[in-house]
C-alpha positions in Angstrom: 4.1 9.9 7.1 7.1 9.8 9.6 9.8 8.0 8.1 9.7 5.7 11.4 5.8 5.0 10.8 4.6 1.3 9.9 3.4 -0.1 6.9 1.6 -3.3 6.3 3.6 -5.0 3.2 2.5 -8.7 3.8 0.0 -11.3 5.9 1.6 -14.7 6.9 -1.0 -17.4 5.2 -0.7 -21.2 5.8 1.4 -23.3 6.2 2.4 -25.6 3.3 4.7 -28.8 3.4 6.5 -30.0 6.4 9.2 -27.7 6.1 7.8 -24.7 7.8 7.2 -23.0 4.2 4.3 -20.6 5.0 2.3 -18.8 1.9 3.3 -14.8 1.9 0.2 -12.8 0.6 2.0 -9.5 -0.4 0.6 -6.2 0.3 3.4 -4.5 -1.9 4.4 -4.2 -5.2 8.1 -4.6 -4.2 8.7 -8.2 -3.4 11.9 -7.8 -3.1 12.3 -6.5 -0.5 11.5 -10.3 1.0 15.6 -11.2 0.5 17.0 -13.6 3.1 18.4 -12.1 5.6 15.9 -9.5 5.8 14.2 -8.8 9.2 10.4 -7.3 9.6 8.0 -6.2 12.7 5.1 -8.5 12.8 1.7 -7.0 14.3 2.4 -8.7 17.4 5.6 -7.1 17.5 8.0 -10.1 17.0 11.1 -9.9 15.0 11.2 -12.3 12.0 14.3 -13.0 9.7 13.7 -14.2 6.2 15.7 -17.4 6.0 13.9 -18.0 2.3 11.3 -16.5 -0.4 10.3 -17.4 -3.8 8.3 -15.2 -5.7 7.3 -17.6 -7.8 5.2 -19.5 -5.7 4.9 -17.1 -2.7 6.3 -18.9 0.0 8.3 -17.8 2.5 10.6 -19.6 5.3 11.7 -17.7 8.7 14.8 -18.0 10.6 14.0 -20.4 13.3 10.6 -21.6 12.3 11.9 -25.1 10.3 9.2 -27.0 11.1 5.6 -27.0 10.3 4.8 -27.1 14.1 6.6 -23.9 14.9 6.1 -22.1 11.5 2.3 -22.7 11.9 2.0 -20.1 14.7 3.6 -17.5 12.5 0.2 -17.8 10.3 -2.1 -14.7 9.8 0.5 -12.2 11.3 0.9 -9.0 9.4 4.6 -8.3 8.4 5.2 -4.4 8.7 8.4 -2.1 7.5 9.0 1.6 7.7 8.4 4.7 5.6 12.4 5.0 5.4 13.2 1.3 4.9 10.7 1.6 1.7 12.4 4.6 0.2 15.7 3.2 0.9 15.1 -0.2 -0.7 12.3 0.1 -3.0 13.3 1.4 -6.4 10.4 3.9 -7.8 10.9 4.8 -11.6 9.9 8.6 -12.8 6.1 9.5 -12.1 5.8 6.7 -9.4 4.8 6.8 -6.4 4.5 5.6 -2.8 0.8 5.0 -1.6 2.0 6.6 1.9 3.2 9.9 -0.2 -0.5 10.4 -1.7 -2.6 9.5 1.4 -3.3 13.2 2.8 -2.9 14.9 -0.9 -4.9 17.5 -1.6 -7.1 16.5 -5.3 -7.3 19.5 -6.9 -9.0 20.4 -10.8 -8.6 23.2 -12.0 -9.2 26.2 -9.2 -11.3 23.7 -7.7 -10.4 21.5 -4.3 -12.4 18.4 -4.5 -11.1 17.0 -1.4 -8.7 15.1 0.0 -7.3 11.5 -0.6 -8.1 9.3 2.3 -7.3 5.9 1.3 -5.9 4.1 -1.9 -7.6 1.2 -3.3 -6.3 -1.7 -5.8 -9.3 -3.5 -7.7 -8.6 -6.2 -10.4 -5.5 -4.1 -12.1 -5.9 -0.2 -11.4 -5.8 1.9 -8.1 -8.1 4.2 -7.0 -7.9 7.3 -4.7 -10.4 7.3 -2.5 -11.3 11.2 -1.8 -12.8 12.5 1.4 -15.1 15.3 -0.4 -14.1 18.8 0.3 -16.8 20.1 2.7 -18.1 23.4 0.9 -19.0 21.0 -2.4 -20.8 17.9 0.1 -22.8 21.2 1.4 -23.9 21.2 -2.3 -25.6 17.8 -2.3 -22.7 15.8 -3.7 -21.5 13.0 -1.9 -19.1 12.4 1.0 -17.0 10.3 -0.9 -15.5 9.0 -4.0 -13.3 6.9 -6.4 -10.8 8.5 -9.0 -8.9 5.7 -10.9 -5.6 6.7 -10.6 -5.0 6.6 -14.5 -3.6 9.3 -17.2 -7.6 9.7 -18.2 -8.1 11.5 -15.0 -4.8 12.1 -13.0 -2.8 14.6 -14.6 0.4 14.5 -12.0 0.9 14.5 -8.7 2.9 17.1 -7.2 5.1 15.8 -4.4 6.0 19.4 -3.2 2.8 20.8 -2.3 1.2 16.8 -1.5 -1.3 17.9 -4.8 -2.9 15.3 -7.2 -3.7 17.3 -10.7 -7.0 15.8 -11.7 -9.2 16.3 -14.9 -12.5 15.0 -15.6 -12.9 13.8 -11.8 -15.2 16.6 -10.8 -17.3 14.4 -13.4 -16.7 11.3 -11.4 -17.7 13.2 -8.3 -21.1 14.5 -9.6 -22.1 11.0 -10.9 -21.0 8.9 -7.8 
């Protein structure tokens, strides 16, 4: 990704009380990057200003939108940062990563390219990589797609300088989907 390019972090929910607190469903593990003061690109391209947050109960207040009338038309916009912005202010610890550094990765086991990561997926607790297939094994009969929980049981490492995720036991995965 560009380090200019958008990414969806949060969706503006209702609003709750009479003080234009709105509820903040976060697309992000990094909440705090919501800090007053901070300033985020809405999908209809507005400039909001975090007055308040509190992670605790999700709710969020925006500079100029103290009132439940005004704060009310905020509700269902998508709150969007950059690719730099994230790096800069979002603290990964050794082994993490980014979902916008592993979209594109090549998923490699052993000598064997099974595709290529297409889309990252959280259900209950545990992401998944979604893999496009690589087309000389779909040619085979195996399917288009498929899931690899992103967990030590089948990711070995992901290896940032040649955008490869080190997999074992998902050509398993791949045969059963």
């Amino acid at each position: 990704m560009k380090s200019n390019e958008q990414i969806h972090i949060a969706t503006i929910g209702k609003c709750v009380g009479l003080r234009g607190d709105l509820k903040l469903h976060l697309h992000t593990d990094f909440p705090e990057q919501f800090k007053s003061g901070t300033t985020f690109v809405t999908d209809r391209k507005q400039q909001l200003t975090i007055h308040a947050y509190n992670p605790q109960t999700s709710l969020v207040q925006f500079v100029g939108y103290g009132d439940r009338t005004s704060a009310s038309k905020l509700t269902n916009q998508k709150l969007f940062t950059t690719v730099e912005k994230s790096k800069a202010e979002c603290g990964l610890k050794e082994g993490e990563y980014f979902w916008f550094d592993l979209i594109g990765a090549s998923v490699q086991e052993g000598d064997l390219r099974l595709g290529e990561v297409t889309e990252i997926d959280r259900i209950v607790h545990t992401d998944y990589l979604i893999v496009k297939t690589d087309s000389a094994l779909v040619e085979k009969g195996l399917p288009k797609k498929f899931y690899i929980p992103y967990i030590p049981k089948y990711v070995d490492r992901f290896d940032e300088q040649s955008k490869t995720v080190l997999t074992h036991g998902a050509y398993d995965i791949l045969e059963a989907s």
